[in-house]
N, C-alpha and C positions, 0 to 999 in steps of 0.2 A: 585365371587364364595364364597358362604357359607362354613365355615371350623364350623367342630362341639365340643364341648368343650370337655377337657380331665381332665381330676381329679387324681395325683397318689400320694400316702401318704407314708411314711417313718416314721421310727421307731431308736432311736440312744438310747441304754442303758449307761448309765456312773455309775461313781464309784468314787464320789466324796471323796476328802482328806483329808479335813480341811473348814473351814468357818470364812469370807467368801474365795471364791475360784472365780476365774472369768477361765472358759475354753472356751478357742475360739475355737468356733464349726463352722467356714466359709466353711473349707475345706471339712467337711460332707456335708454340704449348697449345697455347687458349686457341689459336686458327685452325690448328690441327683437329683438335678434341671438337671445335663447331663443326668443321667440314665431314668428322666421321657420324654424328648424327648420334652417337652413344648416350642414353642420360645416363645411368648406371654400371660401374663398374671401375675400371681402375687404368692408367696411363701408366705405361714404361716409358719411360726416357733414357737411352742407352747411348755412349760411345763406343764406336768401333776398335778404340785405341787405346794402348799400355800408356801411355806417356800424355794422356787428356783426361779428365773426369768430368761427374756430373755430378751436383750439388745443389742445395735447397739453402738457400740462408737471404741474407739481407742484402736490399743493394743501397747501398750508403758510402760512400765515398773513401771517407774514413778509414772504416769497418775493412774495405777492401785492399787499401793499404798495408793495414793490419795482417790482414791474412796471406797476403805476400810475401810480408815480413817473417810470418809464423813458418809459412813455407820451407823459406829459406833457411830459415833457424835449425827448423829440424832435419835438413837436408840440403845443405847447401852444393848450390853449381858446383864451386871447385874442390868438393870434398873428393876423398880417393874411395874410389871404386872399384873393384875390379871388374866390373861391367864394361870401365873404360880402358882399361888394361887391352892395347888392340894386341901387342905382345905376346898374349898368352889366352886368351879370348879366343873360341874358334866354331862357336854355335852362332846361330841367326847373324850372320855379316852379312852386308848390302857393298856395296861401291860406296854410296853415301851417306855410311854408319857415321852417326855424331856419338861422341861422349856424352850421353845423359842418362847415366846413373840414379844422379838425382833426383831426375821427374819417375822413372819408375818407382823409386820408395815412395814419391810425396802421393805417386798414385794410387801405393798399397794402403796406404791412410786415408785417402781419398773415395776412390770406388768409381766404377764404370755405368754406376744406373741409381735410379730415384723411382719410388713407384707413387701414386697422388692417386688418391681414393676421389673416385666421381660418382658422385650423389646428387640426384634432380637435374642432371643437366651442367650442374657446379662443381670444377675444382676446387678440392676441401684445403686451401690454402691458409695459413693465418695471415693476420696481418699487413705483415715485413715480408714473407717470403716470396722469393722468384727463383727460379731454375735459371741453374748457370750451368754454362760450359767453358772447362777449367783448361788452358792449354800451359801443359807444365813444362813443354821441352822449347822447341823454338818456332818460328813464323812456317806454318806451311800448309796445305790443303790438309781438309779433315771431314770426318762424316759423323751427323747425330743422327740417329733413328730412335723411330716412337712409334710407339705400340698404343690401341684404344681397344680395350678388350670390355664385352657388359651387351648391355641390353637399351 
């Protein structure tokens, strides 16, 4: 018997604190994928934002320290940019353009989405994993959307 595909999207506002900031958004994940009724198929989890990402790893204390650190290493705040350059800079400016050079690289490393295979009902998660949302630039309103696509 043919079952016919279903599509239901979700919408999570945050309020980010600081940067970076890593928020494990699993348990939004897992209410979401119940409430859309999918057994089969697959979850997008997507940021709307250059300067945020979305991530699959570990949440352990430590580990998240680490990754901070690794962050900043490979692209730190006060490295020169000329993204931050307002001087000579004359695409996408806002009134309240910040200098964050930084988070756009750490974001090209990063990525804007995660996709999580659903099978019987179950996100195919290992272990350790949870879905984070990575805020790389600084404290400010932000949007995650999720996609439940299957049968």
């Amino acid at each position: 018997m043919m079952m016919s595909m279903v599509t239901k999207a979700f919408s999570l506002k945050l309020n980010t604190q600081k940067a970076p900031e890593f928020i494990d958004i699993t348990e939004w994940v897992c209410t979401c994928v119940a409430k859309s009724k999918v057994v089969n198929g697959f979850v997008v989890v997507y940021s709307k934002h250059t300067t945020a990402a979305i991530k699959i790893n570990e949440n352990e204390p430590l580990l998240l320290k680490d990754m901070e650190i690794f962050l900043e290493r490979l692209s730190p705040r006060e490295g020169g940019y000329q993204h931050n350059d307002f001087s000579i800079r004359t695409v996408n400016m806002t009134p309240d353009e910040s200098p964050n050079g930084h988070a756009h690289l750490q974001h090209l490393l990063l990525g804007a989405s995660e996709t999580i295979p659903l099978i019987d009902g179950h996100m195919q998660f290992g272990s350790y994993q949870s879905v984070f949302f990575i805020e790389l630039d600084h404290p400010r309103s932000r949007e995650v959307m999720l996609q439940v696509v299957g049968e």
